[in-house]
C-alpha positions as CSV (number, residue, x, y, z in Angstrom):
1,X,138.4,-81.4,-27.0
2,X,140.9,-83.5,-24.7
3,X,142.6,-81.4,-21.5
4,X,146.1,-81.7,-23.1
5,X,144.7,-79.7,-26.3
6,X,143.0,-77.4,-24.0
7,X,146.3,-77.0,-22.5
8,X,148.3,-77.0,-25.8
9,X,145.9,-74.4,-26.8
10,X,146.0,-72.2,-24.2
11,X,150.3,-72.3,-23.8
12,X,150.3,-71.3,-27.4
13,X,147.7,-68.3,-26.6
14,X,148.6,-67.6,-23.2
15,X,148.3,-63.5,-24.1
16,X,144.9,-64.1,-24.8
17,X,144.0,-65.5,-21.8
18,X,146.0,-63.1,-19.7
19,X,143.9,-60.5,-21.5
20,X,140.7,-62.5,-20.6
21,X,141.4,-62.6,-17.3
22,X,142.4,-59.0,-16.5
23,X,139.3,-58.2,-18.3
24,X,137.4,-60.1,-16.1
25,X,138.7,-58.7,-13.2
26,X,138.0,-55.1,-14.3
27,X,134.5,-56.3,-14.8
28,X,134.1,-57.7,-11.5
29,X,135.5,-55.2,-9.7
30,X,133.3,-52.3,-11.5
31,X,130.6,-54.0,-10.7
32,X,131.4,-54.4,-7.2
33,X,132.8,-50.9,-6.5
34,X,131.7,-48.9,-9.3
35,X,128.1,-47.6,-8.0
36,X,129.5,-46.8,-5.1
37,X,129.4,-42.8,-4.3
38,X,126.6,-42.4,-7.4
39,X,123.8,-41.0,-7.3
40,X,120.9,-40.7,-9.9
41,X,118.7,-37.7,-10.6
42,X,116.2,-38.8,-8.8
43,X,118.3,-39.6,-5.2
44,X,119.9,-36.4,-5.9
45,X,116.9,-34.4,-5.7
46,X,116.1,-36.6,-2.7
47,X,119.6,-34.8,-0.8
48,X,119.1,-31.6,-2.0
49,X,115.6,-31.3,-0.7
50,X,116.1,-33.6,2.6
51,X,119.8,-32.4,3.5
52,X,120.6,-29.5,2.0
53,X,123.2,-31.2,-0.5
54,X,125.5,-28.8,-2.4
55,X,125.4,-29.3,-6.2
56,X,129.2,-29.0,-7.6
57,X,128.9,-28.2,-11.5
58,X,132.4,-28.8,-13.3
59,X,131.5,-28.1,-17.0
60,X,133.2,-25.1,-18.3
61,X,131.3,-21.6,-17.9
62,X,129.8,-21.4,-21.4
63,X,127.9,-24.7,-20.7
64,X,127.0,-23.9,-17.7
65,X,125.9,-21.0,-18.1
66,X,123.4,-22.8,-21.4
67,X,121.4,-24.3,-18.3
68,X,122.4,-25.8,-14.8
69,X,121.0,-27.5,-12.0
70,X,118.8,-24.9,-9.7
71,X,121.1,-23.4,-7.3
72,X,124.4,-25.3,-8.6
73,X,127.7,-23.9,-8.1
74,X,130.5,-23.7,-11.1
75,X,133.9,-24.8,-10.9
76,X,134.9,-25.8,-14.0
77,X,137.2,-29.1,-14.3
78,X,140.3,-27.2,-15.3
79,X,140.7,-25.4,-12.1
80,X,139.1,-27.8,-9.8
81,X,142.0,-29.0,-7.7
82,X,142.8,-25.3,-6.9
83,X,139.1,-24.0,-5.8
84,X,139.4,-27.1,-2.9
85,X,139.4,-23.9,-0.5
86,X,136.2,-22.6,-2.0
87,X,135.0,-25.6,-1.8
88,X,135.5,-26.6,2.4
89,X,132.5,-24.3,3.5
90,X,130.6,-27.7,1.8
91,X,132.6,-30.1,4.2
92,X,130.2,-30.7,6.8
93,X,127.3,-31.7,4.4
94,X,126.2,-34.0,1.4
95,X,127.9,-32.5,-2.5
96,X,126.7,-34.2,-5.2
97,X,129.3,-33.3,-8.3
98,X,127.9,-33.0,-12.0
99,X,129.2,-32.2,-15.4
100,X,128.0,-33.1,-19.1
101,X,127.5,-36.9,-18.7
102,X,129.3,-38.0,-15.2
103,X,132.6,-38.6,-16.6
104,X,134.8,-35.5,-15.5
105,X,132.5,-35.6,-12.2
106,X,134.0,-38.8,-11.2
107,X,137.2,-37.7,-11.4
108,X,136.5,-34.5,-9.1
109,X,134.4,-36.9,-6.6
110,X,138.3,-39.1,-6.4
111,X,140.0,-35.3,-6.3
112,X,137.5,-34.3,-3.0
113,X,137.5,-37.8,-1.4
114,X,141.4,-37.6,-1.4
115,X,141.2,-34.1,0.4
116,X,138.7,-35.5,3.0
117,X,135.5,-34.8,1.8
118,X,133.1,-37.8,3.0
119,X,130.0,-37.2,2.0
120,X,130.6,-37.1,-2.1
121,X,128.4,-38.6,-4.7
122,X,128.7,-38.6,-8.6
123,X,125.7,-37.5,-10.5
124,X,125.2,-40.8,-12.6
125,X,125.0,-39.8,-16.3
126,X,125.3,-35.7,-15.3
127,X,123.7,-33.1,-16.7
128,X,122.3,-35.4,-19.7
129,X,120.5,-37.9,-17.0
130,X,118.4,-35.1,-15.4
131,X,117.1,-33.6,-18.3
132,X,116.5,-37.1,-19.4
133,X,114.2,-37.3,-16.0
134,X,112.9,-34.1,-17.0
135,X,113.9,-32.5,-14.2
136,X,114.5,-28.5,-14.2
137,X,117.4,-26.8,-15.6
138,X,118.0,-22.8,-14.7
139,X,119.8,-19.8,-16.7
140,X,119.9,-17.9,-13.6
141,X,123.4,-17.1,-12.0
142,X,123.3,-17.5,-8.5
């Protein structure tokens, strides 16, 4: 293929390589930023038992109450942004934020880091990951 149809070709398709190229910039950038403020199973259990990290559950009641990470507090996602005064006696130290599979917890990690909470990580994969790492899941209300 000669340059000028490369250049034919891409002036008659240019959508397609606009789309390519935002595409590739989403990539990029999730893999550059994207891990950041994650944490799996395993490193969570690391800042629960090394510094005393609170465990933020945001799956509604009903699910939470089916089995939850030992000594996890529940604020379900629909109420989240107004528990945030609940939620300042955990300022000072490590919250790690988990839900069903680490979607809706990533959102309430953004919701905490904009009301200046540092120390905020995102259980990777949630609730599914842990019990996946067979880690211990509790009935027990706290």
């Amino acid at each position: 293929m000669q340059l000028s149809q490369l250049i034919a070709f891409v002036g008659n398709h240019w959508y397609l390589f606009v789309a390519l190229a935002v595409i590739a910039g989403l990539l990029t950038y999730n893999l550059i930023v994207g891990e950041r403020g994650s944490v799996d199973p395993l490193g969570a259990t690391a800042l629960i038992n090394q510094q005393d990290a609170a465990v933020i559950d945001v799956r509604p009641a009903a699910d939470f109450a089916q089995g939850h990470i030992i000594n996890a507090v529940n604020i379900p996602m629909n109420g989240f942004k107004n528990q945030m005064g609940v939620l300042s006696k955990y300022k000072g130290k490590p919250i790690i934020v988990s839900c069903r599979s680490g979607a809706q917890s990533s959102t309430a990690c953004g919701l905490l880091r904009k009301q200046g909470f540092d120390d905020v990580y995102n259980l990777k994969g949630g609730v599914m990951s842990w019990q996946a790492a067979n880690l211990p899941l509790t009935r027990k209300k706290r």
